[in-house]
C-alpha positions as YAML, in Angstrom:
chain: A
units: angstrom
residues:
- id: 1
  name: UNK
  ca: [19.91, -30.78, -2.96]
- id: 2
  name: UNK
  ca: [21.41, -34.30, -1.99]
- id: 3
  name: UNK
  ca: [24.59, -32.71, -3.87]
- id: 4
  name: UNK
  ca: [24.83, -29.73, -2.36]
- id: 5
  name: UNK
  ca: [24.92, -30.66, 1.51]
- id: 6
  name: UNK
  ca: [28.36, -32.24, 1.08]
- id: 7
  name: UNK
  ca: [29.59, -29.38, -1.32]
- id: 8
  name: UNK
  ca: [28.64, -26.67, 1.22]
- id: 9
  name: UNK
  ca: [30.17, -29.01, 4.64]
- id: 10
  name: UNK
  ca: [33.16, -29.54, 2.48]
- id: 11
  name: UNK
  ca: [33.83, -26.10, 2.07]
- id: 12
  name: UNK
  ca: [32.76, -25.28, 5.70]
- id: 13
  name: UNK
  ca: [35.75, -27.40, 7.46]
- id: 14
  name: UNK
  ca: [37.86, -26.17, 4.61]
- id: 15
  name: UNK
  ca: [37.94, -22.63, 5.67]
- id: 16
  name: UNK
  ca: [37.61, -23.90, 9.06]
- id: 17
  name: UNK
  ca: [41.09, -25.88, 8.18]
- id: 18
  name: UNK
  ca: [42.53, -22.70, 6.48]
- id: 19
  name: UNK
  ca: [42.04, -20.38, 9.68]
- id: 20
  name: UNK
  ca: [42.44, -22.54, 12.50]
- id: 21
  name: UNK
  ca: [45.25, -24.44, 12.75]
- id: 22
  name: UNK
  ca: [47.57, -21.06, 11.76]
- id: 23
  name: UNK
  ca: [45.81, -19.15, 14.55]
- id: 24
  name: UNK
  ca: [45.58, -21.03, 17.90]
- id: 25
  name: UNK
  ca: [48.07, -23.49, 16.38]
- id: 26
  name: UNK
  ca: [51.40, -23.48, 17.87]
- id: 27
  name: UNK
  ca: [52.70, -20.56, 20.53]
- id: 28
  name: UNK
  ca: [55.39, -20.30, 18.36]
- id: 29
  name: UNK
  ca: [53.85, -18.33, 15.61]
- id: 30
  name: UNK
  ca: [56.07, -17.12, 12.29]
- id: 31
  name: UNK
  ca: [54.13, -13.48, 13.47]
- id: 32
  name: UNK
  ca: [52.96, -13.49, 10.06]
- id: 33
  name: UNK
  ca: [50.94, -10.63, 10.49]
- id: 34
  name: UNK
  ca: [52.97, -8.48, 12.99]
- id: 35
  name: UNK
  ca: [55.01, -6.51, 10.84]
- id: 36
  name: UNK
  ca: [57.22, -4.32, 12.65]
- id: 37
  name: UNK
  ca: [54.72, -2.62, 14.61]
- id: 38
  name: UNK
  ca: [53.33, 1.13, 14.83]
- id: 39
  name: UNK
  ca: [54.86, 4.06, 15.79]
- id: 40
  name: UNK
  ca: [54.19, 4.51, 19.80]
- id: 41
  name: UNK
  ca: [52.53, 8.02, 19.85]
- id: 42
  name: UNK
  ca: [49.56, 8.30, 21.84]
- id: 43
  name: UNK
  ca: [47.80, 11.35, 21.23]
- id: 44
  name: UNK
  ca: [49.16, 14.71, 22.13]
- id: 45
  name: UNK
  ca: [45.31, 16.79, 21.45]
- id: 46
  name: UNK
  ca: [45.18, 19.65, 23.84]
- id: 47
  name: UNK
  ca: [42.37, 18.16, 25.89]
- id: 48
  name: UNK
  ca: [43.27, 14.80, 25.80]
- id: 49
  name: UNK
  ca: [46.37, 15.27, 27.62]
- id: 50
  name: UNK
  ca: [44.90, 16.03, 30.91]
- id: 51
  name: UNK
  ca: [44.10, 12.93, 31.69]
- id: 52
  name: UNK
  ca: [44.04, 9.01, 30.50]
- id: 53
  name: UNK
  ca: [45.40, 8.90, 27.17]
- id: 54
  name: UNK
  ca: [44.74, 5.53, 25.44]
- id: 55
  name: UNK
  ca: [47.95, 3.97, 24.72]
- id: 56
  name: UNK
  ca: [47.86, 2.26, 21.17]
- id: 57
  name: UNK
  ca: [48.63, -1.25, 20.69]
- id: 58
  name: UNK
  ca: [48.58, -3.76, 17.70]
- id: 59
  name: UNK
  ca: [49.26, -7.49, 18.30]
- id: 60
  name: UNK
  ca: [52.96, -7.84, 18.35]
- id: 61
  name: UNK
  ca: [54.06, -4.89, 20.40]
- id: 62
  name: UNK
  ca: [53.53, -7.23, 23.83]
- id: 63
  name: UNK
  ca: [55.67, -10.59, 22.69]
- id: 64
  name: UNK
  ca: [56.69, -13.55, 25.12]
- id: 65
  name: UNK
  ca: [59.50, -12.40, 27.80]
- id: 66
  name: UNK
  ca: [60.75, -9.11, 29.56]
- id: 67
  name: UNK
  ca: [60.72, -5.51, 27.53]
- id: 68
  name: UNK
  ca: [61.68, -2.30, 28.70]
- id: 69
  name: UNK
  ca: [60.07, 0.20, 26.97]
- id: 70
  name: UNK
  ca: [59.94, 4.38, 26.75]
- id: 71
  name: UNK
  ca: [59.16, 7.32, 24.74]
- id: 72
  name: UNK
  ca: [59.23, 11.10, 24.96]
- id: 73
  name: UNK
  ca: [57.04, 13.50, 22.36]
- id: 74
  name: UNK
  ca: [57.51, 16.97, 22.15]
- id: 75
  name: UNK
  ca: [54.54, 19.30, 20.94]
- id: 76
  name: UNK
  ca: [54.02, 22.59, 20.69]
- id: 77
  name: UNK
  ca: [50.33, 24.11, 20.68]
- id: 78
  name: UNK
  ca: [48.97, 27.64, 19.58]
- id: 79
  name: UNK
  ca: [45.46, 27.72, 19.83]
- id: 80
  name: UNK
  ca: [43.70, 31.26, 19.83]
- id: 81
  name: UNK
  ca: [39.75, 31.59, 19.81]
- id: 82
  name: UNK
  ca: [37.54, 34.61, 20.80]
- id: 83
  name: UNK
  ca: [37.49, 33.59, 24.44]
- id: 84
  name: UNK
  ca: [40.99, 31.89, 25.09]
- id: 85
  name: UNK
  ca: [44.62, 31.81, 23.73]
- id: 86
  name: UNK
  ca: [46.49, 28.67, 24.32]
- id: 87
  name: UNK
  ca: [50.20, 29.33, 24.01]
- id: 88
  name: UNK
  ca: [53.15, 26.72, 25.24]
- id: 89
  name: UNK
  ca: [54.46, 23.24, 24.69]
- id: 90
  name: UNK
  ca: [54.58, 20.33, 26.43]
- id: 91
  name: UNK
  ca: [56.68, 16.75, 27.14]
- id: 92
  name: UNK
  ca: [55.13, 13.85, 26.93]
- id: 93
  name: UNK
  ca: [56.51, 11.07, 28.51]
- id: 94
  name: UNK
  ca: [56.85, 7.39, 29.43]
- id: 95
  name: UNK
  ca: [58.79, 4.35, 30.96]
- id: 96
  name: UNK
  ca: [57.23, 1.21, 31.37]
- id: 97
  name: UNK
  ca: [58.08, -2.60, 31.40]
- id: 98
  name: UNK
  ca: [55.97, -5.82, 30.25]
- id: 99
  name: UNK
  ca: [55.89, -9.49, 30.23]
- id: 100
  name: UNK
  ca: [54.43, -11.94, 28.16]
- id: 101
  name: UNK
  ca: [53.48, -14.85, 29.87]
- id: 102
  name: UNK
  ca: [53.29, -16.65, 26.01]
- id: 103
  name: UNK
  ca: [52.65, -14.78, 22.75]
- id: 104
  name: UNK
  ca: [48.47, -14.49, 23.80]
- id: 105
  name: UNK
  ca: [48.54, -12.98, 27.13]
- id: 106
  name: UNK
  ca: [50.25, -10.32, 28.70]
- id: 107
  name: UNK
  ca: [50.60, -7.63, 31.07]
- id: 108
  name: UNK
  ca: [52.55, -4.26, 31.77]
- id: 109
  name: UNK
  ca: [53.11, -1.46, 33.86]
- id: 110
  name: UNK
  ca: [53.65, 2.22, 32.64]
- id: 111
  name: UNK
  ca: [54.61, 5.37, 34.05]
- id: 112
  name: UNK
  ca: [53.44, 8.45, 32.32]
- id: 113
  name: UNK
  ca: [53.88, 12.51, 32.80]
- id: 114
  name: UNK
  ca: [53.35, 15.61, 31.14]
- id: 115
  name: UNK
  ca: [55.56, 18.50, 31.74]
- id: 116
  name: UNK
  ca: [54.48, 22.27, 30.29]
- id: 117
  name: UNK
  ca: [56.63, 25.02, 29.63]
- id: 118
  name: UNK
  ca: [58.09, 27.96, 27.02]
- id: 119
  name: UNK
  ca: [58.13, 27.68, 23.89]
- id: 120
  name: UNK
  ca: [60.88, 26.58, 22.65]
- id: 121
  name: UNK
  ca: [59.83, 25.78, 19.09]
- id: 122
  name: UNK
  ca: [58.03, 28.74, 18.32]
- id: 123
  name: UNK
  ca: [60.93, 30.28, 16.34]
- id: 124
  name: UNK
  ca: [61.34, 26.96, 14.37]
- id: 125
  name: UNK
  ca: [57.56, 27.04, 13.45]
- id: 126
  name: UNK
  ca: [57.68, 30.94, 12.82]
- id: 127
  name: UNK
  ca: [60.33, 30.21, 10.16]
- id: 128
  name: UNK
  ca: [59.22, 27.25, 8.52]
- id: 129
  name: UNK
  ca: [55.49, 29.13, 8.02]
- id: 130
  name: UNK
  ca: [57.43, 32.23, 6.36]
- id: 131
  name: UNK
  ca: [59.60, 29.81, 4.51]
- id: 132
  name: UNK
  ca: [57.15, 28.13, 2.91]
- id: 133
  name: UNK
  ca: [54.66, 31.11, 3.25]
- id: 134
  name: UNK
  ca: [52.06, 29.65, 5.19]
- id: 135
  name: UNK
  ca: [50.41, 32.29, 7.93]
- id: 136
  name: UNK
  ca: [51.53, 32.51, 11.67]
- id: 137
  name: UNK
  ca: [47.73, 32.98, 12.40]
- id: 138
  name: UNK
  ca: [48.62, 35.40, 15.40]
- id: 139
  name: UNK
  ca: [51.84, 33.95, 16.77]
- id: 140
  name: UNK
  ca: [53.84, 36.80, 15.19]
- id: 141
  name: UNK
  ca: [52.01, 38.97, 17.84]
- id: 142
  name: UNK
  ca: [53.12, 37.55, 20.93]
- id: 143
  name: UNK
  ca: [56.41, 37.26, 22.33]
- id: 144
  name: UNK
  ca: [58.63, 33.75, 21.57]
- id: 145
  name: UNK
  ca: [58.52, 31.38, 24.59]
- id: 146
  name: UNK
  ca: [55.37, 31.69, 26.25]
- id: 147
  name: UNK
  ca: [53.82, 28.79, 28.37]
- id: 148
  name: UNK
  ca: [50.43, 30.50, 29.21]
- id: 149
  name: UNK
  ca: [46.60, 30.14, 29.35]
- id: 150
  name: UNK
  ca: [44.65, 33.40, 28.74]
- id: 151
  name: UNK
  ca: [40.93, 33.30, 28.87]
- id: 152
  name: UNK
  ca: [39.31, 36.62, 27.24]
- id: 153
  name: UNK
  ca: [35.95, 38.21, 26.94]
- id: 154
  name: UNK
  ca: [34.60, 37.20, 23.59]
- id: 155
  name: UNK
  ca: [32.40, 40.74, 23.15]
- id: 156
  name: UNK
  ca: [34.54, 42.74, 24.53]
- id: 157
  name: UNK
  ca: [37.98, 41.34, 23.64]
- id: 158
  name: UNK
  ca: [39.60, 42.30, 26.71]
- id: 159
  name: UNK
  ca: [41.78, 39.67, 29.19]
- id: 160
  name: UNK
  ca: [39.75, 38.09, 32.24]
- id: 161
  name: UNK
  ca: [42.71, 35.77, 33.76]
- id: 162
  name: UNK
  ca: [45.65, 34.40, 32.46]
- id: 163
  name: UNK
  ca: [47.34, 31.50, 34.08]
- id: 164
  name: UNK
  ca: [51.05, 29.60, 33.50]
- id: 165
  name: UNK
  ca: [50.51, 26.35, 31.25]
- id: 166
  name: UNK
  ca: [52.52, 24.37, 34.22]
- id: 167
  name: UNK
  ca: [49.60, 24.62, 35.95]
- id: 168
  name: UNK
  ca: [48.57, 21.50, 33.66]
- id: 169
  name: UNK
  ca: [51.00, 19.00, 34.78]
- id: 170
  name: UNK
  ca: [49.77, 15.67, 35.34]
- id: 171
  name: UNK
  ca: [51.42, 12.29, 35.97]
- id: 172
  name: UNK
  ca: [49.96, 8.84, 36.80]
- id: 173
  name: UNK
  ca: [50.31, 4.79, 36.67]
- id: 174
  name: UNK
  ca: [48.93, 2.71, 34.01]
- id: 175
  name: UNK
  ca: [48.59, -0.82, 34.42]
- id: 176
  name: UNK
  ca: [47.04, -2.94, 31.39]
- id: 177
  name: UNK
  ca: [46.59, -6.84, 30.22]
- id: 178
  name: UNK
  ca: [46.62, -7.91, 26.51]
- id: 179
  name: UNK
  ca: [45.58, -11.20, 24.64]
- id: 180
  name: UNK
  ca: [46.18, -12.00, 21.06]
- id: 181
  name: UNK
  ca: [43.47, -13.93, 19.43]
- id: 182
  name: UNK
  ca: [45.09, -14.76, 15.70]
- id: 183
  name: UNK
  ca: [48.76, -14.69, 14.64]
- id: 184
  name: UNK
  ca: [50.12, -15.76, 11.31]
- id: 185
  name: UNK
  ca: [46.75, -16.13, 10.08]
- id: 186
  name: UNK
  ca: [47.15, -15.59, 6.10]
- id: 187
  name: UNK
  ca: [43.47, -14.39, 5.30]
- id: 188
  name: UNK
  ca: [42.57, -12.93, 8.28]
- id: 189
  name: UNK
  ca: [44.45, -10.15, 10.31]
- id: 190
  name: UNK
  ca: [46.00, -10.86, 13.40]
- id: 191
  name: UNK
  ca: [43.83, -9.31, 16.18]
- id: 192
  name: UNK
  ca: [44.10, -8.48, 19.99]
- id: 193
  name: UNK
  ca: [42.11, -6.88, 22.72]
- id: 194
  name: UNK
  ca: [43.49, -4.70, 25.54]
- id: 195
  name: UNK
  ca: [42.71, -2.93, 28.06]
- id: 196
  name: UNK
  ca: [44.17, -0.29, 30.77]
- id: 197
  name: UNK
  ca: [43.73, 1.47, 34.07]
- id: 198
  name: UNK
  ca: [45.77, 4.54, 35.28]
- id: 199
  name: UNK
  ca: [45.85, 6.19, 38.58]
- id: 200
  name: UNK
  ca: [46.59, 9.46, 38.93]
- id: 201
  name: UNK
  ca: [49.13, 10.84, 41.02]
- id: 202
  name: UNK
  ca: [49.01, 14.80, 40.11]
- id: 203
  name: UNK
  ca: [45.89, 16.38, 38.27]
- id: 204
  name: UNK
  ca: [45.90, 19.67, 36.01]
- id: 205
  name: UNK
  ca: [44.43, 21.34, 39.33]
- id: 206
  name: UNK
  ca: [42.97, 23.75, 36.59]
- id: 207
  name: UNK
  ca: [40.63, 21.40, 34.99]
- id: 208
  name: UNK
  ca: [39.92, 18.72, 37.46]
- id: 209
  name: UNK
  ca: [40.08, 18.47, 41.25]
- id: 210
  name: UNK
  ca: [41.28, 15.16, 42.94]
- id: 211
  name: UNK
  ca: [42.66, 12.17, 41.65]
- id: 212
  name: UNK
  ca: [40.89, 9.39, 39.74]
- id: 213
  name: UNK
  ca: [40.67, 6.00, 38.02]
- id: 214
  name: UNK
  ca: [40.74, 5.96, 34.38]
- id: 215
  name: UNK
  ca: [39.71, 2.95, 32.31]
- id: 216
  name: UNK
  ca: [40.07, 2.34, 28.89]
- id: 217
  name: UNK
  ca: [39.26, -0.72, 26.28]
- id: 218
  name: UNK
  ca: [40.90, -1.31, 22.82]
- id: 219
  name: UNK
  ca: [41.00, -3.69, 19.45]
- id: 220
  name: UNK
  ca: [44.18, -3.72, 17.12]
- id: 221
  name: UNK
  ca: [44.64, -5.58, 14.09]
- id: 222
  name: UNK
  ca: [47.39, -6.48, 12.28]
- id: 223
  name: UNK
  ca: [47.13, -7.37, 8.40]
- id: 224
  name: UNK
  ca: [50.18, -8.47, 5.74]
- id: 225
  name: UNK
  ca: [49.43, -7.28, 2.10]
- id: 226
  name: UNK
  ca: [52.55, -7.96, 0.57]
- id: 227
  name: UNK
  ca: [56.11, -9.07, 1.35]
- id: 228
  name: UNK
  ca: [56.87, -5.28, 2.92]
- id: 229
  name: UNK
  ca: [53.51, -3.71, 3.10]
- id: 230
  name: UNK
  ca: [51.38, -4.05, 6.26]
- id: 231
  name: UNK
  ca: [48.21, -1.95, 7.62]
- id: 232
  name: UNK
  ca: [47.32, -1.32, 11.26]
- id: 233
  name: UNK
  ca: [43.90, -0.38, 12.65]
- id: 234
  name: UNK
  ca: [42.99, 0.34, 16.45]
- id: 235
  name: UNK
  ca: [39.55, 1.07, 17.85]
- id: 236
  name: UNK
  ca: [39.47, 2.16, 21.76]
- id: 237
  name: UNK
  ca: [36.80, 3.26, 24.10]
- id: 238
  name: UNK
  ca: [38.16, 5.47, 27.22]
- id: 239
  name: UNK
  ca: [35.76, 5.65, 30.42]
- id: 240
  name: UNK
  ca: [37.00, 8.66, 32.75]
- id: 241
  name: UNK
  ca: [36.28, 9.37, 36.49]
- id: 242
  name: UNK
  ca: [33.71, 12.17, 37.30]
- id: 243
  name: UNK
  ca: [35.13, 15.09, 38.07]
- id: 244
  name: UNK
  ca: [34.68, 16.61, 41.30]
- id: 245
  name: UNK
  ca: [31.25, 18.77, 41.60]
- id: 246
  name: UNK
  ca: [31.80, 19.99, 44.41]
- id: 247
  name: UNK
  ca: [34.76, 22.25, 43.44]
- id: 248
  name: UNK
  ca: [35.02, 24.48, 40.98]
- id: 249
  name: UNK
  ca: [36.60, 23.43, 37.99]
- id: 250
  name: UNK
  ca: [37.42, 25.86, 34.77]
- id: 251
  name: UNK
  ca: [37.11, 23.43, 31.55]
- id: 252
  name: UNK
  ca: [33.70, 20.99, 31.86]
- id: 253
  name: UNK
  ca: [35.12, 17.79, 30.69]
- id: 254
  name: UNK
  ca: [33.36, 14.72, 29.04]
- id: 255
  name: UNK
  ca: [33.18, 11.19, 30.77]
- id: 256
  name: UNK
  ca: [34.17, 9.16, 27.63]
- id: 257
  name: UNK
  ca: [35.41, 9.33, 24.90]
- id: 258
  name: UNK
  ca: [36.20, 7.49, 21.51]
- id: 259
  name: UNK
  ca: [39.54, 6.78, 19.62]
- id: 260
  name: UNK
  ca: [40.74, 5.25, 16.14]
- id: 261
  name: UNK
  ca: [43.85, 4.91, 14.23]
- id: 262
  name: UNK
  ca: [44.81, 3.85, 10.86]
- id: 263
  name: UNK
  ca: [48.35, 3.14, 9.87]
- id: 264
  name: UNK
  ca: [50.18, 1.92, 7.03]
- id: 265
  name: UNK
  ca: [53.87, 0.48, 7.51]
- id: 266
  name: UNK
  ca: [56.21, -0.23, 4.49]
- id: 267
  name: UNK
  ca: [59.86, -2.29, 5.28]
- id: 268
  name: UNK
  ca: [62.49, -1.16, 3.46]
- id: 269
  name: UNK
  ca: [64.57, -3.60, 4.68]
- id: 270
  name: UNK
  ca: [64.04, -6.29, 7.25]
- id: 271
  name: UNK
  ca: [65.13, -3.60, 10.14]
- id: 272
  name: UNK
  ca: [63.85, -0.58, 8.59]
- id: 273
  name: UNK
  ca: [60.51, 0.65, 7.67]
- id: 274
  name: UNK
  ca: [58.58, 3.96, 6.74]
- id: 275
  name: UNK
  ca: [55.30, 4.57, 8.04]
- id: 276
  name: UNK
  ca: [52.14, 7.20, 7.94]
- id: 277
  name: UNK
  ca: [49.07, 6.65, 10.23]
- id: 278
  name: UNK
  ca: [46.23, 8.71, 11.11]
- id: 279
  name: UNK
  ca: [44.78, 9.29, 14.73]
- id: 280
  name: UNK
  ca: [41.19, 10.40, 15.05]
- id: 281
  name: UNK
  ca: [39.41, 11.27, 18.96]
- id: 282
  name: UNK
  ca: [36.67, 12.27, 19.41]
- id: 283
  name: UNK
  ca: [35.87, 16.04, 21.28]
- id: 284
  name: UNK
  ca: [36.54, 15.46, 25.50]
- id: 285
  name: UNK
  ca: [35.61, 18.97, 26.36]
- id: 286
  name: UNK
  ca: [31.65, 19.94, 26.85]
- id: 287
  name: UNK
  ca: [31.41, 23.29, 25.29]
- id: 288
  name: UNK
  ca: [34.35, 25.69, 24.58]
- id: 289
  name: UNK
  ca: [34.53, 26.65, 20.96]
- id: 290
  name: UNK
  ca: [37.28, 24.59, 18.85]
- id: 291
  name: UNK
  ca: [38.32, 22.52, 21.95]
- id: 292
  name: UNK
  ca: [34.89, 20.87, 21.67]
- id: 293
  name: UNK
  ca: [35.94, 19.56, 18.23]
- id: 294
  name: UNK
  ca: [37.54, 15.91, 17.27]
- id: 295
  name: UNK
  ca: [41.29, 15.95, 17.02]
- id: 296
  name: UNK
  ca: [43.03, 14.64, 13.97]
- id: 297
  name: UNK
  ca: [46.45, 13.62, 14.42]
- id: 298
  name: UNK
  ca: [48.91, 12.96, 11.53]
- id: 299
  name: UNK
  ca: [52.38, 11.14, 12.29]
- id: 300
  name: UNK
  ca: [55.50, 10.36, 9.69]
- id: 301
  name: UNK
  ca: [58.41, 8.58, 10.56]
- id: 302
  name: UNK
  ca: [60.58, 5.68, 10.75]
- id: 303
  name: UNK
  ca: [60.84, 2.31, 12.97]
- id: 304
  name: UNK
  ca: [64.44, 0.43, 12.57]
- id: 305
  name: UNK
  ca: [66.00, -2.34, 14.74]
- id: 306
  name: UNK
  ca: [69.20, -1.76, 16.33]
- id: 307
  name: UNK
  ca: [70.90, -5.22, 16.94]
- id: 308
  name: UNK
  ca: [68.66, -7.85, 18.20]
- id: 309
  name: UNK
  ca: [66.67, -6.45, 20.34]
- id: 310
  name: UNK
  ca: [66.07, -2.80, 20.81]
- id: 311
  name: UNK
  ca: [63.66, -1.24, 18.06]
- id: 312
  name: UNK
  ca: [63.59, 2.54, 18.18]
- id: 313
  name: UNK
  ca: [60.55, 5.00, 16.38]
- id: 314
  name: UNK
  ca: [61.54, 8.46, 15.34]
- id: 315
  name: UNK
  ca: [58.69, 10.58, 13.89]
- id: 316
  name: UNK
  ca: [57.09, 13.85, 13.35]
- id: 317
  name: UNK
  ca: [53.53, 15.12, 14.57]
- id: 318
  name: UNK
  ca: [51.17, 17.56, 12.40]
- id: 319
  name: UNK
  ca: [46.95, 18.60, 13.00]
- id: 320
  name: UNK
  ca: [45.03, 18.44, 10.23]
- id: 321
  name: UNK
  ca: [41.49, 19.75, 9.87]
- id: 322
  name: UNK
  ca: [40.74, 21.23, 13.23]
- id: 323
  name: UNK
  ca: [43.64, 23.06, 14.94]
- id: 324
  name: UNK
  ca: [42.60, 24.10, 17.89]
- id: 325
  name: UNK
  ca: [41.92, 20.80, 19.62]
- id: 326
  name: UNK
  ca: [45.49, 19.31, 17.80]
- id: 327
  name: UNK
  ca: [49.01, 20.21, 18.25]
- id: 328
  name: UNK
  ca: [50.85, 22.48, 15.91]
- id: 329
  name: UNK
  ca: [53.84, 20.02, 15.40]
- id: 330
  name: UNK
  ca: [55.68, 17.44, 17.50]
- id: 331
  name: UNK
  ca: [58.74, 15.42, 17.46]
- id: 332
  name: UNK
  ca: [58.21, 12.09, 19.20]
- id: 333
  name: UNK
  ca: [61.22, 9.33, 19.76]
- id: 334
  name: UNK
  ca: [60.95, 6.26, 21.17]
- id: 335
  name: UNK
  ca: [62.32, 2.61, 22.09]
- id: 336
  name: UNK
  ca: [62.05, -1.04, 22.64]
- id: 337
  name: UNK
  ca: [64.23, -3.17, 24.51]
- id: 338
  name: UNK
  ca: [63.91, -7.00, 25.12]
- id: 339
  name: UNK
  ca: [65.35, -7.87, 28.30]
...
């Protein structure tokens, strides 16, 4: 016993040694961990979008200084159940700046909005399913270019209301703080904690009446494998304002809700790199069939640094599992500009 006191102290301060100094060490980390960061898409599932949308961020994507920052994701959704038809697309976008008061702590302000309209991908999708021979599953039926909301009679099968999709705008202001705990740690993965409010400024009048204060809490890591393979995980927690009870509102929507992504990043060259990650939410809608399922969110694509200091993401969006509460495909692009 008298032997194995020292022994076990020993190796104590040892891995005490290995992870401190390299993770509150110096503010002027080698970023180890930070790869070149995730692609920026925040989820673009059908009920998500009407409010709050947990923005996604890994340690590394708010660094010491000024950065300009923006992105725009294009989606198109076709969602048809026995009691509604979902048919249009929809912009999402952003513009926001931050500032890193040192490479642990900082802050930002974002400006987001959602714009619906006519489908103007429906003959690309149409043609890549009969390319490839996958089913239109009822798009064939319906005229190109729709942006509408039809709610039907499930036994009966006849129309009850149908409604434009622009009746689902929404905008709003996000302000949020983040703080890095670990950098260039080399056995454990850099880590930080965030969180974010947003205001909004126009409400889908169709689902919710008034505006509200949206909160929402989130943990990235950040982990090096190898010299050009890296992993990303988030975990987020969004807390939404009640709705208004004493209006009538048309979708019953959830308080909270519950978010996770996975992605893998590989660098093809030190200002290129290929990535895959996979977005899971939970269901924010009470009780409509399909919309009350989890999304599950699949995006492809490439990051790559152009000069010194803008970094740009160009990727692709595809639903897997449930495709009602996902979009059909997206396009998303956007940058990253140190000022």
């Amino acid at each position: 016993m008298k032997q194995r006191v020292p022994f076990i102290a020993r190796l104590i301060v040892f891995l005490l040694v290995m992870a401190t100094p390299r993770a509150f060490g110096s503010e002027n980390s080698l970023e180890l961990n930070y790869g070149m960061g995730i692609l920026n898409v925040r989820s673009q599932s059908v009920a998500q979008s009407f409010r709050l949308t947990l923005p996604l961020l890994v340690p590394g994507d708010i660094k010491q200084g000024w950065k300009s920052f923006a992105q725009a994701t294009w989606t198109n959704v076709w969602a048809q159940e026995e009691s509604y038809l979902l048919d249009y697309e929809m912009l999402d976008a952003t513009l926001g700046v931050s500032y890193g008061f040192s490479q642990r702590l900082g802050v930002g302000v974002v400006v987001d909005s959602r714009s619906y309209f006519g489908g103007e991908l429906d003959g690309f999708i149409q043609g890549f399913h009969d390319l490839f021979g996958i089913g239109q599953n009822g798009r064939d039926d319906y005229p190109k270019g729709r942006a509408v909301i039809s709610k039907y009679d499930p036994v009966t099968g006849n129309l009850i209301s149908q409604s434009s999709a622009n009746e689902l705008n929404n905008n709003g202001l996000n302000l949020f703080v983040n703080y890095n705990f670990l950098h260039d740690n080399r056995v454990l993965p850099a880590v930080n904690i965030y969180g974010v409010a947003r205001y909004a400024f126009e409400s889908a009048d169709i689902v919710t009446n008034g505006n509200g204060l949206d909160l929402g809490l989130g943990i990235g890591l950040a982990k090096k494998w190898h010299s050009s393979f890296y992993t990303y995980g988030i975990a987020g927690y969004t807390l939404y304002d009640d709705q208004d009870e004493t209006q009538q509102t048309v979708i019953k929507l959830k308080r909270h809700q519950f978010t996770g992504l996975f992605a893998m990043a590989y660098t093809l060259s030190q200002n290129t790199a290929i990535l895959g990650q996979y977005l899971y939410s939970t269901s924010v809608v009470e009780t409509i069939q399909g919309l009350n399922e989890p999304s599950h969110e699949v995006h492809l694509g490439l990051k790559f640094r152009i000069g010194k200091r803008c970094v740009m993401d160009l990727s692709i969006i595809e639903n897997i599992i449930t495709m009602d509460n996902s979009p059909d495909f997206g396009v998303h692009l956007g940058w990253r500009l140190e000022l």
